[in-house]
C-alpha positions in Angstrom: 0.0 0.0 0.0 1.3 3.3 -1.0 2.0 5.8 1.6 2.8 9.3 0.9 2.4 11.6 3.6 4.4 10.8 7.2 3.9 13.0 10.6 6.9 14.0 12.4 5.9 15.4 16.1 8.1 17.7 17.3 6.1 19.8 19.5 7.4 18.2 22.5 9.3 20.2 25.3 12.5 17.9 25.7 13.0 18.2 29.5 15.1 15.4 29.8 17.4 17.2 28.5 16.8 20.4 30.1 18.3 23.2 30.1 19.7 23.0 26.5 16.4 22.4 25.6 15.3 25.7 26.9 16.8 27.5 23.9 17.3 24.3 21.2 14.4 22.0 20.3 15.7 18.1 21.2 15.1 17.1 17.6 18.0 19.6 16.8 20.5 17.6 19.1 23.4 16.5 17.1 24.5 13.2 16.5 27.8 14.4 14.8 27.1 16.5 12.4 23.2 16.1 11.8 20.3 16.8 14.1 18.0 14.1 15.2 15.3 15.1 12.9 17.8 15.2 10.0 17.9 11.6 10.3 14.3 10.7 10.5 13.8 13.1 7.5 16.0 11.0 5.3 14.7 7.2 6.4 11.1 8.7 5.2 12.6 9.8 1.9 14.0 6.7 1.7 10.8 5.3 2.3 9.3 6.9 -0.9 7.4 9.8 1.4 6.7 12.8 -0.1 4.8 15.2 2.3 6.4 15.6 5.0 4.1 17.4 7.8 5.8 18.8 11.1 3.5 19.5 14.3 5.6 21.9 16.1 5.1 24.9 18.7 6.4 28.0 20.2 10.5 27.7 20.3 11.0 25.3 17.7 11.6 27.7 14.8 15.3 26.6 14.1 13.3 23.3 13.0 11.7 25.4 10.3 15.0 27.2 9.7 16.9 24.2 8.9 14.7 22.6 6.3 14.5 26.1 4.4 18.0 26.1 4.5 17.9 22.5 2.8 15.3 23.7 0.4 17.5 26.6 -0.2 20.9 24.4 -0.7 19.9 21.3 -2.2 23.7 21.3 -3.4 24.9 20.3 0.6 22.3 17.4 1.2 21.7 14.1 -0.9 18.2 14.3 -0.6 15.1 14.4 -2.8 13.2 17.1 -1.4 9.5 16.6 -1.3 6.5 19.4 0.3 7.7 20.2 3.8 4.1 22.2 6.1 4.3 22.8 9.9 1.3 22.9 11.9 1.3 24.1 15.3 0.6 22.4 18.7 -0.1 24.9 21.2 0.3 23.0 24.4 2.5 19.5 24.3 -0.8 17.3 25.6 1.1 13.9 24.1 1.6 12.4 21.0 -1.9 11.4 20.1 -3.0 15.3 20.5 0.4 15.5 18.4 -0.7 13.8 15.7 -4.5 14.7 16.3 -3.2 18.3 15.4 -2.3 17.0 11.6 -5.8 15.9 11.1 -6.8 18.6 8.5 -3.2 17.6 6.0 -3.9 13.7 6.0 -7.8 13.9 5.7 -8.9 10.2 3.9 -5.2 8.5 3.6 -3.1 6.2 5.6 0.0 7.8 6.9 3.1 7.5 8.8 4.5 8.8 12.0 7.7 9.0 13.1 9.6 10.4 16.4 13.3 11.5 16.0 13.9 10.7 19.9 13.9 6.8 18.3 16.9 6.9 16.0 17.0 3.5 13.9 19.9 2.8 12.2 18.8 0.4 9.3 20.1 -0.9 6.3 17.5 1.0 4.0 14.3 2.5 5.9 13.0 1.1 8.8 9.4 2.7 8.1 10.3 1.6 4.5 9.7 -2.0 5.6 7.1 -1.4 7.6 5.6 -0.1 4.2 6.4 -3.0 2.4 4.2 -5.3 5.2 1.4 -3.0 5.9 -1.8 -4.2 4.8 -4.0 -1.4 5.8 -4.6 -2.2 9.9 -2.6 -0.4 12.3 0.8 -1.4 12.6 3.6 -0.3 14.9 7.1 -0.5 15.1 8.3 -3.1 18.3 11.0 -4.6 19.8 11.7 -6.6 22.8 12.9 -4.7 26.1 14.2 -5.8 29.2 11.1 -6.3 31.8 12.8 -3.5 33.8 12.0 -1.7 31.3 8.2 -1.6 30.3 7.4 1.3 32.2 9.0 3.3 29.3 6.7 2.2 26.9 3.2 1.2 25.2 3.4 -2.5 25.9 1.8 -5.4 23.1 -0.5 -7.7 25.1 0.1 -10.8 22.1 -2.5 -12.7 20.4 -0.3 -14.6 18.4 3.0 -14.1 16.4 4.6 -14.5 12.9 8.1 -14.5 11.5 8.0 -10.8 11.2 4.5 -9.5 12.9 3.2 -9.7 16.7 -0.5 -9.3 16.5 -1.7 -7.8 19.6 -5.1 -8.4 21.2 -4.6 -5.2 23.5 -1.4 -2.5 24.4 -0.8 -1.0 27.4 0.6 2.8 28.0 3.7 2.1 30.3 2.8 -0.8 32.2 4.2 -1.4 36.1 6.4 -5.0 35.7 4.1 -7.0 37.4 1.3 -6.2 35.1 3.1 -6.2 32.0 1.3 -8.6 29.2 4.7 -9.2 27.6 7.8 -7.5 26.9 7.0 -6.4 23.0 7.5 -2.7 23.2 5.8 -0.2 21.1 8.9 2.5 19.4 8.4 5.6 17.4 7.2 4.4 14.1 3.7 4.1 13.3 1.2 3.5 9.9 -2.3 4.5 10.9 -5.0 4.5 9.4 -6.7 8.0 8.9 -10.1 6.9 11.3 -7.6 7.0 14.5 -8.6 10.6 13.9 -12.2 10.6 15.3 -10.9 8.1 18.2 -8.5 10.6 19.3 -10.6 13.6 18.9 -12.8 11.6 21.1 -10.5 10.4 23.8 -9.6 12.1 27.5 -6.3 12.2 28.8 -4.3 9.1 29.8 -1.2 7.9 31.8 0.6 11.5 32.0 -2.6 13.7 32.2 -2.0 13.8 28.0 -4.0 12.1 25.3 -2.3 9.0 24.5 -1.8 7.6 21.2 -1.8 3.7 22.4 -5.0 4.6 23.7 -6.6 5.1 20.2 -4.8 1.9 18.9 -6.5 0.2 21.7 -10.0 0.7 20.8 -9.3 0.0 17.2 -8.1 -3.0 17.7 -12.2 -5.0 17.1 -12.2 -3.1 14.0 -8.2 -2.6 12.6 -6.5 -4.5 14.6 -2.3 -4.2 15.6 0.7 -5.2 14.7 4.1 -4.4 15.6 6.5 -5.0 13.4 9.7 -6.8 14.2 12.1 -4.2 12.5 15.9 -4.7 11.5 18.0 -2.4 12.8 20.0 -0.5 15.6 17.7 1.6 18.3 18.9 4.5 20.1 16.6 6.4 22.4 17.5 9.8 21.8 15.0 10.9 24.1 17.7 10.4 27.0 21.0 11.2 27.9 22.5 7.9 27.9 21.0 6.8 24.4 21.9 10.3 22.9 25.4 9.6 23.7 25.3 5.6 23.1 24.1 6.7 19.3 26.8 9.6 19.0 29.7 7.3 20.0 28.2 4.0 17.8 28.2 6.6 15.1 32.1 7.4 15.8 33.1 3.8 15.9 31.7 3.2 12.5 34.1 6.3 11.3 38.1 5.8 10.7 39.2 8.9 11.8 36.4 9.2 14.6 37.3 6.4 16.2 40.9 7.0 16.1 40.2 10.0 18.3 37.6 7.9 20.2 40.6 5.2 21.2 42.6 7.8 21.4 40.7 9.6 24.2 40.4 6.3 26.2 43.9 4.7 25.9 45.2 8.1 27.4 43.4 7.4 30.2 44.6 4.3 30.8 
């Protein structure tokens, strides 16, 4: 099934990271020499996306800034450039009121979302296979996570599995460990279909006080259903510290002259 138009929420306010994040959006962290969102921007081209629909909010303008500039200088980045909109959020209330917010640019379609906090290093596109499987029902990116871990995520309770899908009979928003269903964790990539729209304009605030988009998939599960998608690739949760820096310092190992300072750094301390 064709899809053409991918959500990318930005609107968030990035206080794991605080204070930086005060004066530069999270997306816009570096991971060398390209921002976070620089990275997600390129797997969706990869992916064959070509509108590219950005729900921001006040203090994220250098977001705007840089993909001008890239319209601007095609010559300084290998990428086919597509539309590019931005649609404001005014309060963060979660990433379903995120992606709520694009209603009005997806209107009858199928779309993609995609969070730059979950940096996926894969051979082509992760959402590109998740294209290449989707059928028309919901369908999430997962992976497995350490039990200690589910609180940080939406949580697949599993009906059943296949080589590549997990089809889920419910999903949980950041489960405790002793209720955890399993330990199939929802990450940031997502094909919805465009009806999620009338379930989240109908929903009330969830775990967090903010309208969760795990809720939504929930109650379309009689009538869409769920998959996640076992992905291939590398996961870096740029959304904290320690993942940030894992990503920036996988990143220099995979570079000659990077990782010559990188050894470099640690042998002198030896």
């Amino acid at each position: 099934m064709k899809i053409s138009k991918v959500v990318f929420p930005v609107g968030g306010l990035g206080k794991r990271f605080f204070p930086i994040t005060r004066v530069i959006p999270k997306e816009m962290l570096g991971i060398i020499d390209k921002p976070l969102i620089h990275y997600a921007f390129e797997e969706a081209v990869a992916a064959g996306i070509e509108e590219f629909i950005f729900v921001t909010r006040h203090g994220k303008d250098s977001i705007e800034d840089y993909f001008d500039y890239m319209f601007a200088h095609s010559e300084y980045f290998d990428i086919k450039m597509g539309s590019v909109c931005y649609v404001r959020q005014n309060e963060p209330m979660g990433l379903g009121h995120a992606v709520l917010c694009a209603k009005n640019l997806i209107r009858d379609e199928s779309f993609a979302v995609m969070s730059a906090d979950d940096f996926i290093i894969h051979s082509e596109s992760c959402i590109g296979e998740m294209i290449k499987h989707y059928t028309g029902a919901n369908m999430v990116a997962s992976m497995n996570v350490a039990l200690c871990e589910v609180g940080k995520y939406g949580i697949l309770d599993v009906d059943h599995e296949t080589d590549r899908l997990v089809i889920a009979k419910s999903v949980d928003e950041k489960p405790s460990i002793e209720s955890a269903k399993s330990t199939h964790a929802i990450v940031g990539r997502y094909l919805l279909s465009h009806e999620i729209f009338d379930v989240l304009a109908g929903l009330k605030p969830g775990v967090g006080g903010e309208i969760q988009l795990t809720d939504a998939l929930m109650r379309m599960i009689p009538t869409h259903g769920l998959a996640g998608f076992k992905f291939n690739g590398l996961r870096f949760d740029c959304g904290s510290k320690d993942g940030l820096l894992s990503a920036i310092l996988h990143f220099a190992s995979q570079d000659e002259d990077l990782k010559q300072i990188v050894e470099n750094f640690y042998g002198s301390r030896k």
